[in-house]
C-alpha positions as CSV (number, residue, x, y, z in Angstrom):
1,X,34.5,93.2,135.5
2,X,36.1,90.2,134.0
3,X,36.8,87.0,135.8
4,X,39.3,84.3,134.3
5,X,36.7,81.9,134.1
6,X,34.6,84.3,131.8
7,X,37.2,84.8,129.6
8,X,38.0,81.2,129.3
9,X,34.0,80.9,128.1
10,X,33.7,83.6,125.4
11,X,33.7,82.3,121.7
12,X,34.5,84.0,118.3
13,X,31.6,84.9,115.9
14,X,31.7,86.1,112.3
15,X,32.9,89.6,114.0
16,X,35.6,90.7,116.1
17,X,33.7,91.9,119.4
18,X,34.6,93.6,122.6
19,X,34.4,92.0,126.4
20,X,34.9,95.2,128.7
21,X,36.6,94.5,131.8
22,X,36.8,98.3,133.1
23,X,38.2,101.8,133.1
24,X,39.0,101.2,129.2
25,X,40.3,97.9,129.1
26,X,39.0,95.1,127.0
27,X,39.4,92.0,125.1
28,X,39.3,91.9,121.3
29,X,37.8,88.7,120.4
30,X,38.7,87.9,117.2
31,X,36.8,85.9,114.7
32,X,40.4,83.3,114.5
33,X,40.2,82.7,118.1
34,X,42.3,85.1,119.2
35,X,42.2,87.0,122.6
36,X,43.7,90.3,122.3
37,X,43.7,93.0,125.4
38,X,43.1,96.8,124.7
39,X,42.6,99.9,126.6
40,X,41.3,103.1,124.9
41,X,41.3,106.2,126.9
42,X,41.0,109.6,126.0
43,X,44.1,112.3,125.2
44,X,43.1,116.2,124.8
45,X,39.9,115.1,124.0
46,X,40.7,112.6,121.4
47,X,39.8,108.8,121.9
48,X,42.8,106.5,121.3
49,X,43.7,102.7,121.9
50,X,46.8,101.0,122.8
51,X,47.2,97.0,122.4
52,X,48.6,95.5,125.3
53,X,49.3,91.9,124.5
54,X,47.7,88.9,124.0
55,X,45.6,86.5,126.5
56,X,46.6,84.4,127.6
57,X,50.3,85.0,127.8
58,X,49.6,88.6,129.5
59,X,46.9,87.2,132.6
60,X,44.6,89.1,133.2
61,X,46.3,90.8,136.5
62,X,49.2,91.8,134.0
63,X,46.6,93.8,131.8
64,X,45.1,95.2,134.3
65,X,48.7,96.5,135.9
66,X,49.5,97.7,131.8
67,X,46.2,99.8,131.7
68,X,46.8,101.6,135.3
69,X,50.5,102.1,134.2
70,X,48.7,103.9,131.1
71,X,46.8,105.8,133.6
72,X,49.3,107.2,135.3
73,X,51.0,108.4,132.3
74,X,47.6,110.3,131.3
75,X,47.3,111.9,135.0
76,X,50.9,112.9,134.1
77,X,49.8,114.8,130.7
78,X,51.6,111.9,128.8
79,X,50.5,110.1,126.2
80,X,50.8,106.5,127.0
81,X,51.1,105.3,123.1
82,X,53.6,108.3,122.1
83,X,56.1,107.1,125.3
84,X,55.9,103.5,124.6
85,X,56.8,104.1,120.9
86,X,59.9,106.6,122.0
87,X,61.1,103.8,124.8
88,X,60.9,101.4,121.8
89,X,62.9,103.6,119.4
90,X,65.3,103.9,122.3
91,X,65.6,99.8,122.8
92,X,66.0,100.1,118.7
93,X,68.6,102.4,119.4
94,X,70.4,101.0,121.6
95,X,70.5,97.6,119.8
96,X,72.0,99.6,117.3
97,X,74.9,101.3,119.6
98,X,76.6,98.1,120.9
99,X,79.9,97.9,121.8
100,X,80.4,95.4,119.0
101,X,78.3,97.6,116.5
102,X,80.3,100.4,117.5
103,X,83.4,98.6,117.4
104,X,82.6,97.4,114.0
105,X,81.7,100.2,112.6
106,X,85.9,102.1,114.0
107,X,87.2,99.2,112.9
108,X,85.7,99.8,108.8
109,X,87.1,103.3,109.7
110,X,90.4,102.4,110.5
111,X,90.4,100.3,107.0
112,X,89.4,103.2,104.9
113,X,92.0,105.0,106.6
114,X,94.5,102.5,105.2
115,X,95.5,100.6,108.7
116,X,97.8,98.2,107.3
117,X,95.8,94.2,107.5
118,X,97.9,92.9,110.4
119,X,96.6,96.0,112.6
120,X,93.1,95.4,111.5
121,X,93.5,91.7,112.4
122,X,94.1,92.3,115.7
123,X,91.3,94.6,116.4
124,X,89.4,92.3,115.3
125,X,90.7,89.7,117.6
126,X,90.5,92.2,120.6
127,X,86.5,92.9,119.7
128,X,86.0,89.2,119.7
129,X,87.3,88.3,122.9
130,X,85.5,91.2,124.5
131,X,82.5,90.6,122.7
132,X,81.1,87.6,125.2
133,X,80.9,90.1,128.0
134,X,80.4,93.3,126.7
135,X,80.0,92.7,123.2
136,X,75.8,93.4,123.3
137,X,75.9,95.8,125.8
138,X,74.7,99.1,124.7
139,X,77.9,101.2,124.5
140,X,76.7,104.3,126.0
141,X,75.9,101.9,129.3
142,X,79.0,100.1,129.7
143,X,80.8,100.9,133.5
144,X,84.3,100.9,134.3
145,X,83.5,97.8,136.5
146,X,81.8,95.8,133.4
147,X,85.2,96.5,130.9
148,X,87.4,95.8,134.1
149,X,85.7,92.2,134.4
150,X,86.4,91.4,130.9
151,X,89.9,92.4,130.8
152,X,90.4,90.9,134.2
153,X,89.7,87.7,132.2
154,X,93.1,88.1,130.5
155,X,95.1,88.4,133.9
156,X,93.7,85.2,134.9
157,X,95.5,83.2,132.5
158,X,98.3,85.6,132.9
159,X,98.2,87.5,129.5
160,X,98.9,90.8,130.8
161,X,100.3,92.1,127.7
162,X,96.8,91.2,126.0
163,X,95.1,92.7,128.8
164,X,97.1,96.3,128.3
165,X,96.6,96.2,124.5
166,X,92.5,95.1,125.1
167,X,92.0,98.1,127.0
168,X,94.0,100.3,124.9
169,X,91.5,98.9,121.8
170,X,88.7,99.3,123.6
171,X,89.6,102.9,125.2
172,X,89.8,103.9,121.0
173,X,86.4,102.4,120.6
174,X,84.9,104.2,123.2
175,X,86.6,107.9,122.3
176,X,85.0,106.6,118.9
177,X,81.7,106.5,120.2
178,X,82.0,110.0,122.5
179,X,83.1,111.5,119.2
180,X,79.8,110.2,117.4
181,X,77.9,111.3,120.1
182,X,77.2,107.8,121.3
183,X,78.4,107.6,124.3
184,X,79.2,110.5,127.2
185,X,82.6,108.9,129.0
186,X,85.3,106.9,128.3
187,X,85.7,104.1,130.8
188,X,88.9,102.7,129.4
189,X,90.3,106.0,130.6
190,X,89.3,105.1,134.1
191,X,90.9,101.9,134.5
192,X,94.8,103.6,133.8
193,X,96.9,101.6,136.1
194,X,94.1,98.7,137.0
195,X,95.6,96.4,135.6
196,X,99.3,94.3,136.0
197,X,101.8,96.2,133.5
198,X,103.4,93.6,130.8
199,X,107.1,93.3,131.1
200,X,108.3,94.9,128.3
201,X,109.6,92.2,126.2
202,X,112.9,93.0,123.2
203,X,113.4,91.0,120.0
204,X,116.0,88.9,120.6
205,X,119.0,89.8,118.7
206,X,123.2,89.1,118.4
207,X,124.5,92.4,119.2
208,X,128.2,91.0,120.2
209,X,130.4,92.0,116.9
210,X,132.0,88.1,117.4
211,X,128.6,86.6,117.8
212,X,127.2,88.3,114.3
213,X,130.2,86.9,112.7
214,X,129.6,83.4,113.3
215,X,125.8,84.3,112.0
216,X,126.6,85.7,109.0
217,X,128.7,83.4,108.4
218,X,126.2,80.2,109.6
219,X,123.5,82.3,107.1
220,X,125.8,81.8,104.0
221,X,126.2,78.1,105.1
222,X,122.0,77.5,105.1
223,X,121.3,74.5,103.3
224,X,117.7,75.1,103.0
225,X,116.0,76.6,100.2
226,X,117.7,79.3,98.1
227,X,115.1,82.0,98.0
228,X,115.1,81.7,102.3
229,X,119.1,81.8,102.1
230,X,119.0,85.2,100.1
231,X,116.2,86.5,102.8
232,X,118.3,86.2,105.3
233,X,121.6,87.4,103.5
234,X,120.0,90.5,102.5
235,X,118.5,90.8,106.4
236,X,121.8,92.3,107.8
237,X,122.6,95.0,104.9
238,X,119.2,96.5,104.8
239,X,117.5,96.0,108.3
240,X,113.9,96.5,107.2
241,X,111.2,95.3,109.5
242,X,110.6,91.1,108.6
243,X,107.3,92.1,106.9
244,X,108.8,95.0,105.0
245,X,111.5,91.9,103.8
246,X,109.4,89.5,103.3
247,X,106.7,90.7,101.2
248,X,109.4,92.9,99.1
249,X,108.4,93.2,95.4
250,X,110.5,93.5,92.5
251,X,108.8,97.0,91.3
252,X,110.3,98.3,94.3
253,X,114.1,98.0,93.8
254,X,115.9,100.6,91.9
255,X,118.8,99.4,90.7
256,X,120.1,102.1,89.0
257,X,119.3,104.6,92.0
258,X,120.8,102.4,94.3
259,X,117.5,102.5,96.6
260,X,114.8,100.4,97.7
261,X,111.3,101.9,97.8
262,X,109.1,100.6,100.2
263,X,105.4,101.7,100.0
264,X,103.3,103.0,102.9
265,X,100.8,100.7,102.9
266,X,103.6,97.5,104.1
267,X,105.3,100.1,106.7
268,X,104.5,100.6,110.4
269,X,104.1,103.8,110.1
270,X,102.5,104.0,107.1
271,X,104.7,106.4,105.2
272,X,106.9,105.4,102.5
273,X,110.5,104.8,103.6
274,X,113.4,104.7,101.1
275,X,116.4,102.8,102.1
276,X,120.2,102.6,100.2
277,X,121.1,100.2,98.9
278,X,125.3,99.2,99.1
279,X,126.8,97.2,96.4
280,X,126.7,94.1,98.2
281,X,123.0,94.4,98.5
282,X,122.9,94.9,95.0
283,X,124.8,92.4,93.9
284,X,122.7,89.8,96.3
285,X,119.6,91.6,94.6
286,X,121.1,90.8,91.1
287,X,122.1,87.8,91.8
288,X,118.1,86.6,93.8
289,X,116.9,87.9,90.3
290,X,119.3,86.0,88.2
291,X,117.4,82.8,89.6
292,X,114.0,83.7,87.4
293,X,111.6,83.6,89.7
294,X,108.1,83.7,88.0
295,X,105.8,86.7,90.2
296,X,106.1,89.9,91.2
297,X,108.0,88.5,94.7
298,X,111.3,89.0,95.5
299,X,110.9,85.9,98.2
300,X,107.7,83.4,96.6
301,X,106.1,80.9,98.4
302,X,107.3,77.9,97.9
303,X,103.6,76.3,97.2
304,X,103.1,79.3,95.0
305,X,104.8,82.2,93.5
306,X,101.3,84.3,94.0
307,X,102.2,84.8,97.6
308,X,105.2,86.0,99.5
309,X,107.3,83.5,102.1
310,X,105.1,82.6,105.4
311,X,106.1,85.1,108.4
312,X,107.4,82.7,110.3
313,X,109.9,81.1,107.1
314,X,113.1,82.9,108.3
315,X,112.9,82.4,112.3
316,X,112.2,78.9,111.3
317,X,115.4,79.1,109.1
318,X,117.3,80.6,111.9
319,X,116.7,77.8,114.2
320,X,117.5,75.5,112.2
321,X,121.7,77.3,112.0
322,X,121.2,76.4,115.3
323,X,120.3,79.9,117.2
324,X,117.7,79.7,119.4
325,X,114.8,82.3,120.1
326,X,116.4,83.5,122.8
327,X,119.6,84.4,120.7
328,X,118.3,85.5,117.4
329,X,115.3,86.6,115.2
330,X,114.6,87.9,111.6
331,X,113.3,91.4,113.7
332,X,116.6,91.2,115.9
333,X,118.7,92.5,112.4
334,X,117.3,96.0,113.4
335,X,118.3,95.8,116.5
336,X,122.3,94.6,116.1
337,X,122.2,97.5,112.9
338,X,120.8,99.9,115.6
339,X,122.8,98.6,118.3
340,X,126.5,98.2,116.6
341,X,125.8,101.4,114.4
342,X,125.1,103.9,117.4
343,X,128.4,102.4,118.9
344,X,130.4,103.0,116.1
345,X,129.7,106.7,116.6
346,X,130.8,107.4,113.5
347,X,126.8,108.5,112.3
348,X,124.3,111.0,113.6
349,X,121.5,109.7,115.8
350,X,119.0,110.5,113.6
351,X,120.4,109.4,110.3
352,X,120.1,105.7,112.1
353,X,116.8,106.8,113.2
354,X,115.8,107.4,109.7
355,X,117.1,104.3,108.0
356,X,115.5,102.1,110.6
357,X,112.2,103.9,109.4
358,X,111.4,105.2,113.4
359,X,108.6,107.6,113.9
360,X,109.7,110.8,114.7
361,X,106.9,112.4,117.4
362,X,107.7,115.8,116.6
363,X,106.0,117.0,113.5
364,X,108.2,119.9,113.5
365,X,111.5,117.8,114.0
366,X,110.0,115.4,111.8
367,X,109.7,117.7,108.6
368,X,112.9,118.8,108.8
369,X,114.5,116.1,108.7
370,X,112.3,113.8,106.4
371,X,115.1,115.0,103.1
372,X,117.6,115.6,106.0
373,X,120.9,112.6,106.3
374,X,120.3,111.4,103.3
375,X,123.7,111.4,101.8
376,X,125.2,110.7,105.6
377,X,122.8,107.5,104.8
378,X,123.8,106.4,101.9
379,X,127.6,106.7,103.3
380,X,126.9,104.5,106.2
381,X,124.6,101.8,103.9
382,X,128.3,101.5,102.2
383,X,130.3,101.3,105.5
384,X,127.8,99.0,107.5
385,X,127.5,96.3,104.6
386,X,131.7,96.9,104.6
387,X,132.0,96.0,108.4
388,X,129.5,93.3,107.5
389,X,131.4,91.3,105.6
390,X,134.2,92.3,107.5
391,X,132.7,90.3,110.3
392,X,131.6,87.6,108.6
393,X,135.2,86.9,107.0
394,X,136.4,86.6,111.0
395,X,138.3,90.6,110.6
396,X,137.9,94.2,112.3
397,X,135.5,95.0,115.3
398,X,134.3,98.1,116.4
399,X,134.5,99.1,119.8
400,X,132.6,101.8,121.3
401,X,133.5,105.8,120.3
402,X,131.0,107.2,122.1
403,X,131.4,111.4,122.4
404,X,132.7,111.2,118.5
């Protein structure tokens, strides 16, 4: 048997040569120098060898512990080389079933399936900030305890909303990975309820008929740049979602239909969603394009007409009439059309539903009535942009006919 001293003596030659320690291990000495440990041993009557490592950063103790390990693997009917290959297609598979690889690979699914790039943003932030402590964790191997520690991470600086909408990614990552057989349980699932619930927070938004008034008519007062002025005049009449408005283009408007046409891929939903258009909207519409704006935008950057106004251009306009966050945003127009037109009760539910472009959950309900209110629609465009300007020139408010 070898001794460490012996090994530290033995020389190379012009030939690789073997020093037997015993039971089928030995040292390969190399003609380079090298000091390589092998065991050979013998599987249904075939001789094979197995490299173990190399001396001296596996002692000799370690080899010996590797070739009795083989041993037992033979005793067992196994052979030794065939199980250390499978284990190391298993590490290589496993390296290749991350959470992040995995989270990746939904998140280049969602994109295909034409997520719109705001959505896809955010998953990616969500993979990122998960990514420290679960990130290289093979998928299938994550516990309810390991996601819980990350998201926990978000409670501690008190950003339960993130928190909620972290596990709610992650849960769709996992169901991801159960559905590509990669994984055999969801742990998102698990931790329902585990964590502090957000309170829900609302748009802030002028829903007192008096109070819109005094901002339509503080909006037709804006000294700031003209293109931002229109943005925010148009805002009331056609109470898309500030995303919707802003990045309106001019192939969309159909003047002579009356109708705006906006595409899938720049809705929530992603469905197209048509709104009427009244006269006033039209005539501010006319009256935007009168000003020859180079580019396809209706509402152009002001550092170039390539892009559309920032998403933060009309809040920042808004403050500046003197209405703070807490009173008014660009996505609280929906909500005082929603608001003041449901209290009119003059309209069906679900023609207001449809013109503020709302999901409707049931499919069944939600066929019928995609062609359905149309022409109650286009009536209450009219009246709505009527009782606008009848607001903003100090006249009639509505009060409540509810039951009507």
């Amino acid at each position: 048997m070898l001794t460490a001293v012996q090994i530290k003596t033995l020389k190379p030659r012009e030939k690789a040569y073997k020093v037997a320690d015993g039971a089928g291990l030995y040292l390969l000495v190399n003609p380079n120098g090298s000091l390589l440990w092998r065991v050979k041993f013998r599987f249904h009557g075939i001789e094979k060898k197995m490299a173990l490592g190399r001396y001296p950063d596996m002692s000799l103790r370690e080899a010996r512990e590797k070739r009795d390990e083989a041993r037992e693997y033979l005793e067992q009917g196994v052979d030794p080389v065939a199980h250390r290959k499978q284990e190391r297609l298993k590490a290589e598979a496993a390296a290749r079933t991350t959470f992040r690889v995995v989270a990746d690979e939904f998140i280049a699914k969602m994109e295909i399936e034409g997520k719109a790039p705001a959505t896809l943003k955010k998953m990616r932030w969500f993979r990122d900030v998960l990514d420290p402590k679960i990130g290289n964790r093979p998928i299938k191997d994550i516990t309810a305890h390991e996601l819980l520690r990350a998201l926990k991470r978000f409670e501690q600086k008190e950003h339960y909303e993130s928190a909620t909408r972290a596990r709610a990614f992650s849960g769709r990552v996992f169901r991801y990975a159960v559905a590509t057989l990669r994984a055999q349980h969801n742990p998102a699932d698990i931790l329902r309820g585990a964590l502090v619930s957000p309170k829900v927070k609302h748009h802030a938004a002028i829903l007192k008929p008096e109070k819109v008034g005094e901002l339509l008519r503080a909006i037709d007062g804006y000294g700031g740049r003209i293109e931002t002025r229109f943005a925010l005049q148009l805002a009331p009449h056609v109470y898309l979602r500030p995303g919707e408005l802003r990045k309106a283009k001019w192939d969309e408007i159909d003047f002579e239909a009356a109708i705006w046409r906006v595409p899938a891929e720049r809705t929530k939903m992603r469905k197209p969603h048509v709104f009427p258009l009244s006269k006033q909207s039209l005539n501010l519409l006319q009256d935007l394009r009168a000003l020859g704006n180079r580019g396809d935008y209706l509402f152009p950057a002001n550092s170039s007409w390539l892009k559309p106004i920032c998403e933060n251009t009309l809040n920042i306009a808004i403050r500046r009439m003197g209405f703070t966050s807490s009173e008014m945003t660009s996505h609280g127009f929906r909500s005082t059309a929603s608001t003041l037109l449901n209290e009119s009760g003059l309209w069906h539910p679900d023609a207001i539903e449809r013109s503020l472009a709302h999901r409707e959950r049931d499919s069944v309900r939600a066929a019928y009535h995609r062609g359905a209110h149309w022409d109650e629609r286009v009536r209450m465009a009219q009246w709505w942009s009527n009782y606008l300007c009848r607001l903003r020139d100090g006249a009639e408010v509505i009060h409540p006919m509810f039951g009507t």
